[in-house]
C-alpha positions in Angstrom: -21.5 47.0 43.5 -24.0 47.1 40.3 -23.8 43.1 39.9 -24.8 41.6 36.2 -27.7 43.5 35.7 -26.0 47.3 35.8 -27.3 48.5 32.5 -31.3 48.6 33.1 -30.0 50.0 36.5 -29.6 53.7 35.0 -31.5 56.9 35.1 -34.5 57.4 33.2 -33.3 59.6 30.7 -30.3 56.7 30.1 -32.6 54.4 30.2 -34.8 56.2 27.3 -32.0 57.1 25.2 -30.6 53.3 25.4 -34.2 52.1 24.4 -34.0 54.6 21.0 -36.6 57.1 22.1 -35.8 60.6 22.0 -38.2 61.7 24.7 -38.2 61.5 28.4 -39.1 57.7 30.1 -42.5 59.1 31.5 -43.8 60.1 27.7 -42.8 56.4 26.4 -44.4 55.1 29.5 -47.4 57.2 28.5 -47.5 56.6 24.7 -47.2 52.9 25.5 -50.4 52.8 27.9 -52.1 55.1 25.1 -51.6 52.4 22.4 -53.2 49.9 24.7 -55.6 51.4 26.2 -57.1 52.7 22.2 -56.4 49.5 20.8 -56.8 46.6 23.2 -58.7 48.5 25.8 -58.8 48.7 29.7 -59.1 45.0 31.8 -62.8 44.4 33.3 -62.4 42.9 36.6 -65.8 42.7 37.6 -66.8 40.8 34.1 -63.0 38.7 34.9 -64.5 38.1 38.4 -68.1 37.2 36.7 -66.5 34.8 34.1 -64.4 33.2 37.4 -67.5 32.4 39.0 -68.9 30.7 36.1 -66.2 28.7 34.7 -63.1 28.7 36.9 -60.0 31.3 37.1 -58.6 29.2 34.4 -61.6 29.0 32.0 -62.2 33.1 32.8 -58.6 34.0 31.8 -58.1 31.7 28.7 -61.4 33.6 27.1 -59.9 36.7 27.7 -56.9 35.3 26.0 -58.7 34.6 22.7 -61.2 37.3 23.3 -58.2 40.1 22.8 -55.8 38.5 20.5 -57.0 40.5 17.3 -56.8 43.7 19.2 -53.3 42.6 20.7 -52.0 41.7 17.0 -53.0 45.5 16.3 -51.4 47.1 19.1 -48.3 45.1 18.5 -48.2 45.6 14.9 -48.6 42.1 13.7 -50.6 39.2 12.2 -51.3 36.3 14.5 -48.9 37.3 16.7 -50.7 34.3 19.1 -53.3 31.9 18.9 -55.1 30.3 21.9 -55.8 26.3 20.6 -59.6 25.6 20.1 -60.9 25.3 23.5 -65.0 24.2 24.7 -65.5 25.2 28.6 -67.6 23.4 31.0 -69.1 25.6 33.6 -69.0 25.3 37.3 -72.7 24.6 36.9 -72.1 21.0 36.2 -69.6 20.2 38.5 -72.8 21.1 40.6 -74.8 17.7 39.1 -72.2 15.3 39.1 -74.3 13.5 41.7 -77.7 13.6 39.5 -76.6 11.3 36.7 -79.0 12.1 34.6 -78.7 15.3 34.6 -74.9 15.4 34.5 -75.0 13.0 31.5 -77.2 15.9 29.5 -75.0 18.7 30.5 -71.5 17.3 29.2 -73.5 16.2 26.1 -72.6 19.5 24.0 -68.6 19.3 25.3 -68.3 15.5 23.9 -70.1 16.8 20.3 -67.2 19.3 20.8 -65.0 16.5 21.4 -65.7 13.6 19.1 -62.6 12.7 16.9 -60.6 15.0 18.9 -57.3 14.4 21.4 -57.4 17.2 24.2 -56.5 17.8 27.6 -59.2 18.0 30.3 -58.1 20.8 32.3 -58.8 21.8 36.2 -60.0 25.4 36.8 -60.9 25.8 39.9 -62.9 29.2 41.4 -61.3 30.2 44.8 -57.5 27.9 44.8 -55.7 28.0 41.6 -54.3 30.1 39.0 -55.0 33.1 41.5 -52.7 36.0 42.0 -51.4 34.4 45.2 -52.6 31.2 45.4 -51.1 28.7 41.8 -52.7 25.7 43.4 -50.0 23.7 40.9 -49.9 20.3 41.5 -53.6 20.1 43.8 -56.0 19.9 40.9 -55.6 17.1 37.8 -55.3 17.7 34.3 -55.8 14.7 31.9 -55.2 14.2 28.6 -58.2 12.3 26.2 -56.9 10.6 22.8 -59.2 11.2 20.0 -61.0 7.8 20.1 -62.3 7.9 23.2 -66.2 7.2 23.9 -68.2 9.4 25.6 -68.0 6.8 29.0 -64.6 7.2 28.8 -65.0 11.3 28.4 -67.1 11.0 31.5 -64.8 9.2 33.7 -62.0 11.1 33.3 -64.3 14.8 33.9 -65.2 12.9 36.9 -61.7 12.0 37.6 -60.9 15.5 37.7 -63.6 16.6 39.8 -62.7 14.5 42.3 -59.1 15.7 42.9 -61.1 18.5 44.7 -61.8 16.3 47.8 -58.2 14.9 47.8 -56.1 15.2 50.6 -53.4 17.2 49.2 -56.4 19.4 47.9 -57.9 20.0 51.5 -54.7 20.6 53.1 -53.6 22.9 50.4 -57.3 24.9 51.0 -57.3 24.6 54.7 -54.1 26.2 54.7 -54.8 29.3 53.2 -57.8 29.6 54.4 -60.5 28.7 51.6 -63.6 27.0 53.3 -65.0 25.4 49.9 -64.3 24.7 46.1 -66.2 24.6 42.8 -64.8 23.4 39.5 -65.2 24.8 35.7 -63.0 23.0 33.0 -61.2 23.9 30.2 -61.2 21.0 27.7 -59.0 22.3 24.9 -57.3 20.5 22.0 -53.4 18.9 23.0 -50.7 20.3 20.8 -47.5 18.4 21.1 -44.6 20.1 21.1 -40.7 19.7 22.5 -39.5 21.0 25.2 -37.3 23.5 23.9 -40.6 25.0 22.1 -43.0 25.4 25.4 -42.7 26.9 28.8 -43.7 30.4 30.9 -43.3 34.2 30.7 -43.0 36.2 33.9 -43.9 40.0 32.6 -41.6 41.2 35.7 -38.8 39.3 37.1 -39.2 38.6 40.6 -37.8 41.9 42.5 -36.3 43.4 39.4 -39.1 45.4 37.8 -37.0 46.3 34.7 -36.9 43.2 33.1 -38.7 40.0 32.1 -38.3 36.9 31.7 -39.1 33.6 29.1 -38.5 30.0 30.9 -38.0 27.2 28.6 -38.9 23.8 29.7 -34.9 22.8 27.9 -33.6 25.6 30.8 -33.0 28.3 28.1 -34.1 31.7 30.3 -34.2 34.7 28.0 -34.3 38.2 29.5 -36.2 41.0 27.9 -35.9 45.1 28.8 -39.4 45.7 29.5 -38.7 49.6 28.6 -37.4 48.4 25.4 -40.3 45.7 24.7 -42.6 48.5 25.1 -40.7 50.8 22.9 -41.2 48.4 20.0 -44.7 48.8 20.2 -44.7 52.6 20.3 -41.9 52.5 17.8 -42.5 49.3 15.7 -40.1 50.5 13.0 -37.1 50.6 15.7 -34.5 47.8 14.9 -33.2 48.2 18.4 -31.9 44.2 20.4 -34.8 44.4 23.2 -32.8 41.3 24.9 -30.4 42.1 27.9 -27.9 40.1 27.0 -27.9 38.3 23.4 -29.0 34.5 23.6 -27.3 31.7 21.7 -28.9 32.1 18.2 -28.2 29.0 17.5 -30.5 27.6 20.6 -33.6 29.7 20.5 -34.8 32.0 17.3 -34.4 36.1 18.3 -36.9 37.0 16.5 -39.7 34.4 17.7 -38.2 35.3 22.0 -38.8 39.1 20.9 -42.2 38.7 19.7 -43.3 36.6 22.4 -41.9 39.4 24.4 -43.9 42.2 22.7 -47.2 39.9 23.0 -46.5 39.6 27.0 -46.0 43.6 27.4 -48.6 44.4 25.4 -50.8 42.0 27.8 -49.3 42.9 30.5 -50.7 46.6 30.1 -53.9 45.2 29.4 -53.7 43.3 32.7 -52.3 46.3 34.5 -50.3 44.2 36.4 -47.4 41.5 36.4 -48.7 38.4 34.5 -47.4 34.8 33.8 -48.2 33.4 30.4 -47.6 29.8 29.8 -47.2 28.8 26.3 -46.4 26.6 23.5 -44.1 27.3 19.7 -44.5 25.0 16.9 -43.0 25.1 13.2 -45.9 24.5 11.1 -45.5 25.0 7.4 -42.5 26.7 8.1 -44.1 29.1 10.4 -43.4 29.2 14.1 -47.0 29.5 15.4 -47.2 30.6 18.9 -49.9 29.7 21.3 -51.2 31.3 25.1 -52.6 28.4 26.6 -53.3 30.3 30.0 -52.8 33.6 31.6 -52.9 34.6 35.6 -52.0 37.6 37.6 -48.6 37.4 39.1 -48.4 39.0 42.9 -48.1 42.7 42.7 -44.9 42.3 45.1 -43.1 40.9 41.9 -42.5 44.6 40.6 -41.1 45.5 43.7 -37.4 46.2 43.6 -34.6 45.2 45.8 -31.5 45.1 46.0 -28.5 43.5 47.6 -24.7 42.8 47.4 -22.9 39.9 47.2 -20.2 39.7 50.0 -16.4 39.6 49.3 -16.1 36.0 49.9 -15.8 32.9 48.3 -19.4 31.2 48.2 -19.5 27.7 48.4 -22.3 26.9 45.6 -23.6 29.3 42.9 -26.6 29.2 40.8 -29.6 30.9 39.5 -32.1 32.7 41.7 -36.1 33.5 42.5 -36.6 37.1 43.9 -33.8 39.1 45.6 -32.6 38.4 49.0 -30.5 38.0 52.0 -30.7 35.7 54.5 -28.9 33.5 57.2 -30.6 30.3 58.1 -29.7 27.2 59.8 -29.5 24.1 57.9 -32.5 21.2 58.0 -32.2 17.7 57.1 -33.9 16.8 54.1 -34.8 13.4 55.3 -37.1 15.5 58.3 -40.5 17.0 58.4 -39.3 20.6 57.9 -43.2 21.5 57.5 -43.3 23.5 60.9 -39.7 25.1 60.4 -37.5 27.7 59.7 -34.3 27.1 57.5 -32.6 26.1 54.4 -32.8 22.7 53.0 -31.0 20.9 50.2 -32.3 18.9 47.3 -30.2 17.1 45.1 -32.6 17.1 42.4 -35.8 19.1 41.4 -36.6 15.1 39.8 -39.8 15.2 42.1 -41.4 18.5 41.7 -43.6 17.7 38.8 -46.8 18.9 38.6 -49.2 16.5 36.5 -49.1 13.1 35.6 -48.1 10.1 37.6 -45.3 11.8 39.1 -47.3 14.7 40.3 -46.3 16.8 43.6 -48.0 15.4 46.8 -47.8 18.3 49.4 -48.7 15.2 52.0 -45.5 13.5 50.6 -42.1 13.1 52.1 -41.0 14.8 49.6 -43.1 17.9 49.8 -42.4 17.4 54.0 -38.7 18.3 53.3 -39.7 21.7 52.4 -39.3 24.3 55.3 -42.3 26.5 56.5 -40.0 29.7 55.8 -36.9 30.2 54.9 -35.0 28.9 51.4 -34.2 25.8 48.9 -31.4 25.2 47.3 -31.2 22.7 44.2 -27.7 21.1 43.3 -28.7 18.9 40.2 -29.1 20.5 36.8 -33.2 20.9 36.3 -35.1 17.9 34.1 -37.6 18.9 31.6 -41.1 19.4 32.9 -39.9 18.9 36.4 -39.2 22.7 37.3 -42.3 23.5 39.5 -40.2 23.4 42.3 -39.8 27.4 41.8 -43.5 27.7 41.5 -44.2 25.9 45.3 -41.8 28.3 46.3 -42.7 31.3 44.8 -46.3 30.8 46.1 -45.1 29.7 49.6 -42.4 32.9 49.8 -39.6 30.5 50.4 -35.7 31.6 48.6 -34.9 29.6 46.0 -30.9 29.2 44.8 -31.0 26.1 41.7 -28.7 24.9 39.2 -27.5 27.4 36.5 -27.1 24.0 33.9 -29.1 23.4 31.1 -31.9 21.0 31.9 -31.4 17.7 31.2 -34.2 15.5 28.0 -35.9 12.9 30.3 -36.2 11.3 27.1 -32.8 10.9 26.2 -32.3 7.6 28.5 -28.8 8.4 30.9 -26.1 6.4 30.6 -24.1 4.9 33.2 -21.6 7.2 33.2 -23.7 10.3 32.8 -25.2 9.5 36.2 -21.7 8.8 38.1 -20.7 12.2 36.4 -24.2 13.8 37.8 -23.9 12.7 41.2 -20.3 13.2 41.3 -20.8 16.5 40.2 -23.8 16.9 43.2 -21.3 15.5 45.7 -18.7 17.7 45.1 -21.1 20.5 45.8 -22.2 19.1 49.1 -18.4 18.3 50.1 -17.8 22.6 49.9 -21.3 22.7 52.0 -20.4 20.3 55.0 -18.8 21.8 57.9 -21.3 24.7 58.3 -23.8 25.4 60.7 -25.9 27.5 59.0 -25.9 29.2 55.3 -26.3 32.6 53.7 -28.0 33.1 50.8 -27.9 36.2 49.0 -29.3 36.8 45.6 -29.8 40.2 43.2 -32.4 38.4 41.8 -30.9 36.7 38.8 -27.7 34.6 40.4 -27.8 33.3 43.7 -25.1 32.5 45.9 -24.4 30.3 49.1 -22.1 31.4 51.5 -21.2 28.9 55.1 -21.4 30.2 58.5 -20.4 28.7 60.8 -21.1 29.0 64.6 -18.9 31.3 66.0 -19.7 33.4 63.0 -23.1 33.5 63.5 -22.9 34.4 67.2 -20.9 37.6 66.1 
């Protein structure tokens, strides 16, 4: 059974052919790293590990961003393909005075010239615990957001309110828990672009477990998928007119061309990297131009590009959605009003509502909540997403728990529900749960893009 993803399952020599190139998959492969490596050039991981140490992972990777971008725009065959907003760091080195107030006060002195008459966002980057290829550390550090009349007190009070989400609780826990004995803190304090939701959100360079394609999350729920052999051909081939898309998205939702060359910018860093990367960024129409903008780049685990692949069982399954990675698994089923923290099993959220990370409503991993979650084992999500509250795949992702959520379009937190809406939501939530009850424990399997939920129940799983 091929499942919806048959076509980027082929042989290389289909898979060339399909892409437009007339040579074998190994030559495009190989003409592709040629154009990177001659025109954006090889990643320096010792000077990335350098520039960590000095201002954060966060800081290190956003220069690199805007450090690259003319040489990306030539690989790619463009003219400000990207732009990374105006950004001033503040190294680790003063995160080291903030208990010598003089001296503090003289070394955030050049960021607030920066800043005057500015609004930005004040932006964690810590050294060891976030933004790592294994370790996100979303929702531990604060990000804050200054308006452009703000003093220099007030600039200084919220750097410091920044600095001190390092000795939270969530913060240790998070640390202890993978083992990192200390923390330092650089910041990125880089000008605030607003934009809507349908115009900002992440790229995954390899879908989890299926090393063929990629992948473009919206914040509205839109989820393009790109061939990454065909993404790559159009920079090898820029004159090829060739769809790059594995399935054609709703025009009329999200501009082809601006999804394909965001696509072309993420392969083409991608090779830089020389690994899986996630990219989060921001699209605006200005002056009738959809500008694009990288506002931060990390290594995604190497175990992303590694393929698997399963089949769905010839049964009806009692809740369907999208997936995170490619799986099969059998688990018993927790209460969600339980500390699931030390267990193994599958656990049901109505809503992804209270995975946020940033602002008032951020993720607590000392919160009920964030309790709920199993130690190992899977999440499944009933309720269509809400804008900005997605991060829910990210904790799992990090934490190697299966995720199965909503396939529905997320829902405009600023577009006020009405009454009805929410009797038609959580009808729509119970209805799931009434095909869920009666089980004793649940099978997920996924190919990586859908997800589906089979029950098992006991005399079943004693087979």
């Amino acid at each position: 059974m091929r499942n919806s993803f048959e076509n980027v399952l082929r042989g290389p020599d289909e898979r060339s052919n399909a892409a437009g190139g007339s040579g074998t998959e190994a030559q495009q492969q190989s003409d592709f790293e040629k154009i990177i490596s001659d025109k954006v050039g090889v990643l320096d991981r010792e000077k990335l590990r350098e520039d960590t140490l000095r201002f954060g992972a966060k800081g290190a990777n956003l220069s690199l961003l805007s450090g690259i971008r003319d040489k990306v725009d030539a690989a790619v065959g463009g003219y400000e393909e990207y732009t990374v907003p105006d950004y001033h760091l503040i190294p680790v080195s003063v995160y080291d005075k903030r208990h010598i107030e003089t001296d503090f006060a003289v070394a955030v002195e050049d960021a607030f010239t920066w800043v005057r008459g500015r609004k930005v966002i004040i932006r964690s980057s810590a050294v060891y615990s976030e933004d790592a290829e294994n370790l996100t550390g979303a929702g531990i550090y604060k990000s804050i957001i200054l308006d452009a009349d703000a003093s220099k007190d007030q600039f200084i009070e919220k750097i410091r309110e920044v600095y001190a989400s390092v000795d939270s609780a969530e913060a240790f826990k998070y640390r202890a828990d993978h083992g990192i004995p200390e923390e330092k803190m650089g910041l990125v304090v880089q000008e605030f672009l607003d934009c809507e939701p349908d115009g900002k959100g992440y790229v995954n360079s390899v879908v989890k477990n299926i090393p063929e394609l990629m992948e473009i999350a919206y914040e509205d729920g839109a989820r393009p998928l790109i061939v990454r052999e065909k993404a790559q051909h159009l920079i090898v081939d820029p004159k090829s007119r060739q769809s790059i898309m594995h399935y054609e998205i709703d025009s009329y939702r999200k501009n082809v061309p601006v999804v394909e060359r965001l696509a072309r910018v993420a392969i083409a860093i991608d090779g830089y990297y020389g690994q899986p990367i996630q990219m989060e960024f921001l699209e605006r129409d200005e002056d009738h131009y959809m500008r694009m903008y990288l506002v931060q780049a990390r290594f995604l685990p190497r175990n992303f590009a590694e393929k698997k692949e399963f089949e769905f069982p010839n049964e009806k399954p009692v809740f369907e959605g999208r997936a995170v990675g490619a799986f099969d698994v059998t688990l018993p089923i927790l209460s969600v009003m339980e500390d699931n923290s030390e267990k193994d099993g599958v656990v049901i959220f109505d809503s992804s509502y209270s995975f946020r990370i940033g602002g008032s409503m951020r993720l607590l991993r000392t919160n009920p909540i964030s309790a709920a979650l199993p130690k190992s084992g899977a999440v499944i999500v009933l309720g269509p997403p809400k804008e900005g509250f997605g991060h829910i795949e990210t904790i799992c992702a990090e934490s190697g728990i299966a995720l199965i959520f909503s396939k529905e379009p997320a829902k405009d937190l600023l577009v006020e529900e009405t009454p009805s809406d929410k009797i038609r939501a959580q009808r729509a939530v119970e209805a799931h749960l009434d095909k869920m009850t009666g089980y004793e424990k649940f099978r997920l399997v996924s190919n990586g893009l859908d997800g589906r939920v089979y029950g098992v129940k006991e005399e079943q799983s004693d087979e």
